[in-house]
C-alpha positions in Angstrom: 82.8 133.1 -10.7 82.6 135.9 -8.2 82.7 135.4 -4.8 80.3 136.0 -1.8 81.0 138.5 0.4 78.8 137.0 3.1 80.6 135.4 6.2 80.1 131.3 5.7 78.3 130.2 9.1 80.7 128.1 11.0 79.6 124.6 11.8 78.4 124.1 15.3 81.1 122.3 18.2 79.7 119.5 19.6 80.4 121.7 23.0 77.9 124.6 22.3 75.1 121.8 21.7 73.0 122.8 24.9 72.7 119.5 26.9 70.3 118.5 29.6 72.3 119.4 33.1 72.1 116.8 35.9 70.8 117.7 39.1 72.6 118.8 41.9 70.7 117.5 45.0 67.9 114.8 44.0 65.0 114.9 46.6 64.3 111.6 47.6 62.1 112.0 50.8 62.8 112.1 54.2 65.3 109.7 55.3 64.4 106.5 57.2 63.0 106.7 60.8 66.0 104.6 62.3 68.9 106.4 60.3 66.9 109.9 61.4 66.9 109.0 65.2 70.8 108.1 64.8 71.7 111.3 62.6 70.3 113.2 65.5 71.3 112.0 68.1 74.6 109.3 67.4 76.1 109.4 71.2 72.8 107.8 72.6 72.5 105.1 70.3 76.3 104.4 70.8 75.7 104.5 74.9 72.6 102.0 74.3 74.4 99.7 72.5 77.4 99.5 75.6 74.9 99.0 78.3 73.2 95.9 76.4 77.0 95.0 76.0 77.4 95.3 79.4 74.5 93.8 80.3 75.0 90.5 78.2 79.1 90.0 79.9 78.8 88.3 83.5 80.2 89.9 86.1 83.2 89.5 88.1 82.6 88.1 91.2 83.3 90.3 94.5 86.2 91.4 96.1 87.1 89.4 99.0 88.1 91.1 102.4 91.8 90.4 102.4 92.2 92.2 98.9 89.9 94.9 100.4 91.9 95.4 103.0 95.0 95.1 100.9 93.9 98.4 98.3 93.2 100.2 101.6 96.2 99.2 103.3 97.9 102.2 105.1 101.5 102.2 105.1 103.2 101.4 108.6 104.9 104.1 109.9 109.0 104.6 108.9 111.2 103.0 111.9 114.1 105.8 112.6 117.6 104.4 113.1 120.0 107.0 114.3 122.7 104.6 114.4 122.8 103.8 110.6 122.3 107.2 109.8 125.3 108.6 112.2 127.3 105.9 110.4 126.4 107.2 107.0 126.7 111.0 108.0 129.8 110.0 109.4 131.3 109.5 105.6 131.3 105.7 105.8 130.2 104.5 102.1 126.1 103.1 101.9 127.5 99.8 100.6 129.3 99.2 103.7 127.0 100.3 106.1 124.2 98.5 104.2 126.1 95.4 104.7 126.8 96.1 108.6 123.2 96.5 108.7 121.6 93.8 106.8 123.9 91.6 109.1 122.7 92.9 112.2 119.1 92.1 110.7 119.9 88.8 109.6 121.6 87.3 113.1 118.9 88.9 114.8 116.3 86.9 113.3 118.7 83.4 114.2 119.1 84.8 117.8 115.0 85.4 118.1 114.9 81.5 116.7 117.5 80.8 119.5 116.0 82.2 122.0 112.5 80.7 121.6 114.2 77.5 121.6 116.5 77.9 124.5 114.4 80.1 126.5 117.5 82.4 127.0 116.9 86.2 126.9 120.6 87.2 126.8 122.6 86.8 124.2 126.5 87.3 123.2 127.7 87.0 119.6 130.0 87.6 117.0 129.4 90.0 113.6 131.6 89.5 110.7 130.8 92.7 108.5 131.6 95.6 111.0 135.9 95.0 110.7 135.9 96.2 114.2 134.4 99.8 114.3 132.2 100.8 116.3 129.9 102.9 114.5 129.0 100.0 111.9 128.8 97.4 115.1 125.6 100.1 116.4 124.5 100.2 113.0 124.6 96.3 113.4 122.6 96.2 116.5 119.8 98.8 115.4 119.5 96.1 112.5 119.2 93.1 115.0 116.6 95.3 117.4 114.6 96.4 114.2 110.5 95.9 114.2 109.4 93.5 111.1 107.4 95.0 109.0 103.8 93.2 109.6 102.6 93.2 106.4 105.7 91.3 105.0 106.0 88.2 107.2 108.1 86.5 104.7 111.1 89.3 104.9 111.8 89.2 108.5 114.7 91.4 110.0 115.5 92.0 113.5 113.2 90.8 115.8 115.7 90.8 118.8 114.6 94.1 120.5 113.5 91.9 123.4 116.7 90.1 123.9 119.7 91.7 125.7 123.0 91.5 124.1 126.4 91.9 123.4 127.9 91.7 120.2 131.7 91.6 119.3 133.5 92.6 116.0 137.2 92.0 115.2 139.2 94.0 113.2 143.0 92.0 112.7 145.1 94.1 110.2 144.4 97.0 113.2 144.7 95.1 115.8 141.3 95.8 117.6 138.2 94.7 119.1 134.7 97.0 118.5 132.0 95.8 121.5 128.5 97.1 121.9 126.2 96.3 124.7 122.4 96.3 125.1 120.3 95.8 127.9 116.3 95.8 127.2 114.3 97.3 129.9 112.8 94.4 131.2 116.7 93.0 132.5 117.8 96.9 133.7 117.7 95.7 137.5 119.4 92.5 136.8 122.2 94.0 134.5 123.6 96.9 133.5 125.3 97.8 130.0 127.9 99.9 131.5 129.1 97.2 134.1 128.6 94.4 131.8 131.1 95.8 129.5 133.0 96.8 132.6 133.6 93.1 133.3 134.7 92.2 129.7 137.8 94.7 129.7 138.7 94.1 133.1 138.5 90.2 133.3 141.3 88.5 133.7 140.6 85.4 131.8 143.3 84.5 129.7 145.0 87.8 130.3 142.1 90.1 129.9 141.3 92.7 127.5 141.8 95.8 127.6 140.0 99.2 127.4 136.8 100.8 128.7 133.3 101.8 128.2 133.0 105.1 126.0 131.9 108.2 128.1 128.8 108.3 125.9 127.5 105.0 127.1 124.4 104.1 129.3 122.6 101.8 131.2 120.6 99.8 128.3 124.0 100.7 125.7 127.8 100.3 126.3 130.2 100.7 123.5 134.1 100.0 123.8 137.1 100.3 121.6 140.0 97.7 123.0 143.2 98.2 121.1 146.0 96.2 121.1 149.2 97.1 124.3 151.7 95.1 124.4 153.2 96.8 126.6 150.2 96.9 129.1 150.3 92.5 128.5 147.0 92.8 126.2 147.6 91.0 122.5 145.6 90.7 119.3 145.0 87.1 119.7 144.4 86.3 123.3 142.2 89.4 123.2 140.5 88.2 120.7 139.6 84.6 122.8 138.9 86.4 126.0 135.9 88.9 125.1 133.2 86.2 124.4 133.8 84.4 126.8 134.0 87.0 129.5 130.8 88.7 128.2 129.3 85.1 129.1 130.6 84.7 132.4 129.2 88.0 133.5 125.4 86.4 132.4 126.2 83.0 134.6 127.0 84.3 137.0 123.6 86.1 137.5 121.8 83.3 136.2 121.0 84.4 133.0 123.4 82.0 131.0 122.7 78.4 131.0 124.3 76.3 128.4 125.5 73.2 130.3 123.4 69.8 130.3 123.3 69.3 134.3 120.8 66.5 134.1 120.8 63.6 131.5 117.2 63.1 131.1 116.8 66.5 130.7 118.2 68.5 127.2 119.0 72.0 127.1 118.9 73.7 123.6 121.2 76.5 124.2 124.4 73.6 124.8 124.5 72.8 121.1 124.2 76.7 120.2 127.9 77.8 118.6 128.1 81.3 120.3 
């Protein structure tokens, strides 16, 4: 048998078969009029839909005037205290003359109570946290002559700017005694700071005290530093005893102290006060 020479014609792949190709985009007609509107334009159809949102929730009702007034609340002006700051510049630490000063605040507020009470308008007291120096005993009293903040009548400070004064701090393991006067304007011709602090160190109730008024002093403030002498006759101790009670005396006798009950039908507030 002889062979063909003819190529044999390969069987066809079921890959070349042509097949019908799908189209890639099938017309179907414009779209919807809704799903148009929203293609071309999808912020206003979002906006539309808040407003009816907004529309539909009930409003909150309107601000009063106190919490107007509170959002435009302008901030009260900074009170200065020279005092304090002297003490701070001065090296002391911000803890300690913190402390004087939150003190000073503090008494000030029971000496504003004791006053409306009493009807006194001079006062003389003792401060615990000033160890006897004088720099932290002024920082004391710019905290008990501080303005209260108005719009924070629950934190009240101070308040005794209108009272005149004279407050004592003791200072044992150094044997001293800080003093600083204050005299408000309104008492200037009845007393003065100087000579009130004048009478303290030279009185000579139960052997006096010792010292005298600063250089820098004036008329409305009088500071003093009395140190223990023994050799001058003026101890710790007796010192100690002497300089409220002298401070006192120089108020009576001008008729500015009154803490004695003179009539029995008739109660004075200020003779239960522990000064």
């Amino acid at each position: 048998m002889i062979a063909s020479s003819r190529p044999r014609a390969r069987a066809a792949s079921p890959r070349s078969i042509e097949r019908p190709r799908r189209p890639r985009s099938i017309d179907v007609g414009p779209p919807p009029r809704s799903t148009r509107k929203f293609a071309s334009r999808p912020s206003a159809r979002r906006v539309d839909a808040r407003a009816l949102f907004r529309a539909d929730r009930p409003r909150p009702p309107p601000a009063s005037l106190s919490s107007l007034a509170r959002s435009r609340r302008v901030a009260s002006p900074r009170q200065e205290f020279p005092k304090r700051d002297a003490a701070l510049a001065a090296g002391k630490k911000d803890k300690v003359v913190a402390k004087a000063f939150k003190e000073g605040g503090k008494k000030g507020v029971e000496i504003e109570g004791a006053a409306d009470t009493s009807g006194l308008t001079c006062f003389c007291t003792r401060m615990q946290n000033s160890a006897g120096d004088i720099i932290l005993l002024e920082a004391a009293m710019e905290g008990m002559n501080a303005v209260p903040d108005p719009e924070d009548p629950e934190e009240r400070k101070g308040c005794s700017g209108h009272i005149s004064k004279l407050i004592i701090s003791e200072n044992e393991p150094e044997k001293k005694i800080a003093m600083v006067a204050y005299v408000t304007e309104e008492h200037k011709e009845k007393i003065n700071a100087i000579e009130w602090m004048k009478s303290v160190c030279e009185t000579d109730l139960g052997g006096g005290v010792g010292g005298t008024p600063d250089d820098a002093s004036t008329d409305t403030w009088a500071t003093c530093t009395a140190v223990e002498d023994t050799d001058k006759g003026f101890f710790y101790l007796k010192m100690k005893d002497n300089t409220l009670a002298a401070a006192i005396q120089y108020l009576r006798e001008r008729g500015l102290f009154n803490d004695e009950e003179d009539d029995e039908d008739e109660e004075n507030p200020a003779a239960d006060f522990e000064w």
